[in-house]
N, C-alpha and C positions, 0 to 999 in steps of 0.2 A: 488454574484448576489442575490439581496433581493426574488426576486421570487423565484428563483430556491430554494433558503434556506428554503422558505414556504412550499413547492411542495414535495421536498425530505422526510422530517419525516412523509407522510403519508405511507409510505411505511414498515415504519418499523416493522407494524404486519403482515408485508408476510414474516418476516423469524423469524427461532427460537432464534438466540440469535443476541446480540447487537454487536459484533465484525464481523457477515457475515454483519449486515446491513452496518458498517464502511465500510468493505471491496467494498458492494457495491456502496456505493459513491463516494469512491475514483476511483470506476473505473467509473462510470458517468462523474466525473468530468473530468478524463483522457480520457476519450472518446470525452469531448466536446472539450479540449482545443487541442487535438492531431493535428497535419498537418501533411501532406502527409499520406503514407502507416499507416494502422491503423489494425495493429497487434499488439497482445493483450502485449506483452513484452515496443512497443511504448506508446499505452495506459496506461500500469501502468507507465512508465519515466515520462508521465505529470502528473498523478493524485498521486503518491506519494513525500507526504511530504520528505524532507531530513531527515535520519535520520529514514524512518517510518518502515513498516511493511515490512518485508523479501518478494523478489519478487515471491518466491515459497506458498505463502499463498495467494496471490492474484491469481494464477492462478488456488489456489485448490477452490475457490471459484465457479467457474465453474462445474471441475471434480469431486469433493466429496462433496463443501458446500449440508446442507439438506435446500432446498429451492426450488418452485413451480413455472413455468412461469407462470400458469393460476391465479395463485393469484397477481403475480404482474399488470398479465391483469386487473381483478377485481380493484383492486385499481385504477389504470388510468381510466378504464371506468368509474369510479366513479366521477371522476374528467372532465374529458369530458363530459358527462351528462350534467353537471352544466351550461355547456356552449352553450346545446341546448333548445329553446323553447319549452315549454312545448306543447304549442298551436298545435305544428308543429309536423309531423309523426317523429320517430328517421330513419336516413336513411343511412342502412347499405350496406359497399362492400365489396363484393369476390373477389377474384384473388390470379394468383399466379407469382413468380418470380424466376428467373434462376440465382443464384450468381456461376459463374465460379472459378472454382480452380482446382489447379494442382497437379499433386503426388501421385501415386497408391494406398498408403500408408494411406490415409487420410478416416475415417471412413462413410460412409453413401452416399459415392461419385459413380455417376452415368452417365450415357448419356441421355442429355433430350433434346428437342427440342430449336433451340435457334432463339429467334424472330427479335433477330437484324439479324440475318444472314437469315432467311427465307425471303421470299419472295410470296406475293399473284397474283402477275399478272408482266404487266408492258414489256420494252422491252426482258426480259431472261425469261419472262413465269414463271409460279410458280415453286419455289422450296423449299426444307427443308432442312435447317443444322441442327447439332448437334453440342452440345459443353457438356463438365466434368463439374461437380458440384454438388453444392445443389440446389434442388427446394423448396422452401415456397409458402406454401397458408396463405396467411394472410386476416384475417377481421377486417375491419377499421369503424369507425365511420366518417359520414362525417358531418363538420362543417363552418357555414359560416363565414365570415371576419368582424369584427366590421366594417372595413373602407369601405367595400363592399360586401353585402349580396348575389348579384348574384353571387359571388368567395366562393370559398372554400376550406377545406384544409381536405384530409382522415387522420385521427389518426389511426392509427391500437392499436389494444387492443388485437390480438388472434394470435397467429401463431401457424401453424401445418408446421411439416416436412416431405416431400413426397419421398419413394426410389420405386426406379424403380422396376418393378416386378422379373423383370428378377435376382434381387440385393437382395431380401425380403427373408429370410428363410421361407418353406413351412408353409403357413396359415398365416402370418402378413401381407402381401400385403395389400393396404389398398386406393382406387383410391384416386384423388383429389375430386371428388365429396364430398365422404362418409367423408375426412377430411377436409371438409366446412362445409359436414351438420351438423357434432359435434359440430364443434364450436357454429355454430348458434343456437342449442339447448341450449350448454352453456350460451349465450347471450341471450337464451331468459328464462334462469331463473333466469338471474340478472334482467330483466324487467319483470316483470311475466302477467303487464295488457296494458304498452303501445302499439298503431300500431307503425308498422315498417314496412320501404322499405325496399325490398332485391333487391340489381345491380347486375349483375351480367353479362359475358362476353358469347357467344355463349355456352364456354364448362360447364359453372353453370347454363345454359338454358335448361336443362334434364328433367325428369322423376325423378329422384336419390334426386333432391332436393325440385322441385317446386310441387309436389305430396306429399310430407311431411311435407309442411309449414302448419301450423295451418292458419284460418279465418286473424286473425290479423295482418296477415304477408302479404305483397303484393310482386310480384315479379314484376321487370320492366329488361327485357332484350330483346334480338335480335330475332330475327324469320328465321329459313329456310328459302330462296326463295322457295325453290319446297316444303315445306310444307302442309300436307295432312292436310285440313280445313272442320270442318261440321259445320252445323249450329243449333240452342239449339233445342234441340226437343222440338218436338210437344205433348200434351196430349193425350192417345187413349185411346176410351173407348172398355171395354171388358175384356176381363182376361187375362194371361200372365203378364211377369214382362216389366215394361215401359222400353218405349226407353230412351239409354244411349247418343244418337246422331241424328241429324235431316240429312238431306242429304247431300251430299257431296258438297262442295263452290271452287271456285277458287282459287287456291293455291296465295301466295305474286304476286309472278312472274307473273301468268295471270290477274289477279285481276291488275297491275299496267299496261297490253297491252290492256285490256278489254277498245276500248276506245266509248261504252257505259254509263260507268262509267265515271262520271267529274273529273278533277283533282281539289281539292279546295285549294285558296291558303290562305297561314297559317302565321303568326309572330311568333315567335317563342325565347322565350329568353334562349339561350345555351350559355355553354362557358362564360356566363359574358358576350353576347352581343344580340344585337336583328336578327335574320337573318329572311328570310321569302324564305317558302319552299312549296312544291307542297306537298300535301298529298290526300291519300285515305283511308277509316277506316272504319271496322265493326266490331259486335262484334260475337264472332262465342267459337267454342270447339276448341283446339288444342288437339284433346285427346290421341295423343300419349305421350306427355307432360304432362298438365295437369289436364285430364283423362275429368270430368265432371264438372271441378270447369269455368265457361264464362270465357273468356281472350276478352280483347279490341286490336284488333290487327290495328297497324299503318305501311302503307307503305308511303315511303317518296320517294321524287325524288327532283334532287334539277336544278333547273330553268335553271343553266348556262351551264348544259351537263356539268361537268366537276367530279363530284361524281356519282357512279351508283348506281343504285335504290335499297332502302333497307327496312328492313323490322323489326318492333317493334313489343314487345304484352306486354301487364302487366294487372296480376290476378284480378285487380281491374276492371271491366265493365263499372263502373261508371267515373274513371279517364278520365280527357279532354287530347286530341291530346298534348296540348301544355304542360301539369302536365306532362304527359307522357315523352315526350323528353327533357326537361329540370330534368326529375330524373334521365334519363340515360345519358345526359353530366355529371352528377356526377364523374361516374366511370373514365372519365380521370384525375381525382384528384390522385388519386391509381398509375395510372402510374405515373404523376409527385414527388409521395411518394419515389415510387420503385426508380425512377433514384435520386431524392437530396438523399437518405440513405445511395445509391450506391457512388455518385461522390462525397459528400461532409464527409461524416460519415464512408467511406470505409467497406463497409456490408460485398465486397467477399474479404477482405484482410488478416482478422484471417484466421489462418493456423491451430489452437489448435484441438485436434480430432487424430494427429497422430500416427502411432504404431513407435515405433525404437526398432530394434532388440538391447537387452544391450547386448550381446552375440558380437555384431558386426558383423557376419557373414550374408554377402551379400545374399540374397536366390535369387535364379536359377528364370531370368528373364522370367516374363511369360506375355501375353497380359489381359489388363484389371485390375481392381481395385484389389486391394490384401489387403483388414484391417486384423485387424488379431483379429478376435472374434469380440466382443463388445469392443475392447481398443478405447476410444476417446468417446463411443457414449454419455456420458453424458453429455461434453464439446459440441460437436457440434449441439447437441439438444439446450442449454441454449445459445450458443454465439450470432448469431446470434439474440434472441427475445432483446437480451439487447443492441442490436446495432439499431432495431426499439421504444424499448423504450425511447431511447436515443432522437432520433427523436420526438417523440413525447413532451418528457420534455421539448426541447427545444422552441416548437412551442406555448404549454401549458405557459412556463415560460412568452414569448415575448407578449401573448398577454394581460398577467395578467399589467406588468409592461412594455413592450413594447414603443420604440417612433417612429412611421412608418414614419413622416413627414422628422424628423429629422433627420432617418437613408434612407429614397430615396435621401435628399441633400449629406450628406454625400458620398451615392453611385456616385451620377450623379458629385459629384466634382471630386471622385477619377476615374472613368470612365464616359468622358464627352460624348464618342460617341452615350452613352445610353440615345438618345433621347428622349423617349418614355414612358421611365420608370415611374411609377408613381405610383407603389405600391410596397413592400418589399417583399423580395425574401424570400425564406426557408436562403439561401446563407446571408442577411443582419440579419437575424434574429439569424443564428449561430455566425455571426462574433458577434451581439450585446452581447450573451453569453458570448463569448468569450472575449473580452473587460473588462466584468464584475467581469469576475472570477478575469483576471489579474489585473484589479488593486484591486479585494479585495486581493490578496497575496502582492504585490506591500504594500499597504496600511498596512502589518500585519509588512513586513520586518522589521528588527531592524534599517538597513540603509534609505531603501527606503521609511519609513511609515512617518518621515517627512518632507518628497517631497512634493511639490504641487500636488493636482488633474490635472492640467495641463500639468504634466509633464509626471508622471502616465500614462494618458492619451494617450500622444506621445509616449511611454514604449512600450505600449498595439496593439499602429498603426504600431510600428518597426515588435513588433512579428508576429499582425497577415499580413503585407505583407509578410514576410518569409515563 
């Protein structure tokens, strides 16, 4: 694939020598072209050549190569950059994600909340499950569509790995907050003078984060209902030190029953469409948050009774109603990330990370995760960011050299029920990868190189239905 061929050698000054950089593209490549279960031993059967590098070097690339994820971040954001207008603020998300895995043994492995199996209301009333795994916080860049600007797609550039407190040796606990706001420090000395939005989900809606953002940083996320609201102080003349806060306002929740207050109604472009929603808006202190810095706080409601009433703020005062909830439909770009990485790129399917006893002797079964020291943790730190990078090259590659037109027919020929369809999936954009690589090996083969492209072609459509 001519893009990805471009894409690739920038890379190569994030490692020290020239055979990790080999190593690491043969496992990109293996990553991209891999189906099904996409474990790491799967991984290198597609991306090694016949004949190539011993399977035991490809997987020390992980465990021992000397090599940095935040420098491979750097690099991609570098390259993402390029692909946002300057004019335009850079508009960054947080979040974070629960990759499920199995086996006591496996290093870094914990109990954390699991959001497909929770629940917030509804007929069974709220509840919380739990599921084993890794958690990632990742921070993404978000970018719009050539083919459609109100669409967009999060690149992630940053990953941090979260253990459980309970899992942490005394003193490295370390929240999800506090490994966001790293990151975003980090990002913001790769940009040292652009503005930037920060998205973020209720639990990045803190004190921990949005009290530490410098002027140029705006935050847009959720607001309490019952949040404790005042309004900007007033001037007083006389001595003492000035008010920090004006009087106390009505929380989201009264503020939206208060019906005093008008509702005024709004357009609204989210999600890539127009809706039109009920709103009310002041702008006031949340100072348990974000202590004295004005926030523009939005409450929504939405006309048909069928969503309950909810509540926005972002550090900017000055931002409109409509800037406002069209930055924070952003953030479900992030989730649509989390799941194509997951379903199509297989994120919780490496296993690498584990202890085996060479001794063979079984140890005396006991409840709860059992690594054994630090055995794994430098695989499991590294697997994982290269399974989001992966993702990103792909998406990077398609839209450099990309055919969106070409590949919706395509889709809608091979799946006709997909009426609707009219823009290219993460899903048509991997298979376009994919395609590409194979017939560039097709095309190398001694037998197969003088086949027609048409043939190739049809080669490419057997694989990737299998």
């Amino acid at each position: 694939m001519q893009a990805l061929n471009e894409i690739l050698p920038e890379f190569q000054f994030a490692f020290t020598s020239s055979p990790t950089f080999d190593n690491f593209v043969t496992l990109v490549v293996g990553w991209i072209l891999c189906t099904g279960r996409h474990t790491i031993s799967r991984v290198i059967q597609f991306g090694r050549e016949p004949g190539g590098k011993h399977h035991s070097t490809l997987y020390r690339f992980f465990s021992r190569a000397t090599w940095d994820t935040d420098e491979l971040g750097l690099v991609l954001f570098r390259l993402v950059l390029a692909l946002v207008p300057v004019a335009v603020p850079l508009t960054v998300l947080v979040d974070d994600t629960l990759c499920r895995k199995t086996g006591p043994h496996l290093w870094g492995g914990g109990m954390h909340r699991d959001p497909l199996g929770s629940s917030y209301g509804g007929a069974g009333g709220r509840t919380i499950k739990f599921a084993f795994g890794h958690n990632w916080v990742t921070l993404c860049v978000w970018i719009p569509l050539p083919w459609n600007p109100d669409r967009g797609l999060a690149i992630p550039v940053l990953w941090r790995f979260y253990r459980p407190k309970k899992r942490c040796p005394p003193g490295e606990y370390r929240k999800r907050t506090e490994l966001a706001l790293e990151m975003i420090n980090v990002l913001l000395d790769w940009v040292p003078s652009r503005p930037i939005v920060l998205v973020g989900d209720a639990e990045y809606a803190c004190m921990g984060i949005v009290r530490e953002l410098p002027p140029r940083v705006t935050f847009v996320g959720p607001t309490d209902m019952d949040a404790a609201l005042f309004a900007l102080p007033t001037p007083v003349k006389g001595k003492g030190r000035p008010r920090l806060k004006g009087a106390r306002l009505h929380s989201p929740e009264k503020l939206a029953a208060d019906e005093a207050i008008p509702w005024e109604t709004r357009k609204v472009r989210i999600y890539g469409r127009e809706v039109e929603i009920l709103v009310k808006t002041v702008v006031c202190l949340w100072y348990r948050v974000a202590y004295t810095r004005p926030v523009r706080l939005v409450v929504t409601r939405d006309p048909s009774g069928r969503i309950d009433d909810r509540a926005y703020f972002t550090t900017d005062a000055q931002l409109s109603v409509e800037t406002t909830l069209n930055f924070f439909s952003h953030r479900w770009s992030q989730e649509v990330m989390h799941r194509d990485v997951k379903q199509h790129l297989g994120l919780e399917d490496p296993q690498n990370g584990w202890w085996r006893n060479p001794a063979g002797n079984r140890p005396e079964k006991t409840a709860g995760p059992q690594p054994h020291a630090t055995r794994g943790e430098k695989a499991v730190r590294r697997t994982a960011p290269i399974g989001f990078l992966v993702y990103a090259l792909v998406v990077l590659a398609y839209l450099r050299a990309g055919t969106p037109e070409a590949d919706v027919r395509r889709a809608r020929k091979l799946a006709p029920w997909y009426l609707h369809k009219t823009e290219p999936s993460f899903a048509d954009m991997l298979a376009s990868a994919r395609r590409e690589l194979w017939a560039s090996r097709f095309k190398q083969h001694r037998l197969l190189g003088p086949v027609s492209k048409k043939v190739t072609e049809v080669f490419a459509g057997f694989l990737l239905a299998g």
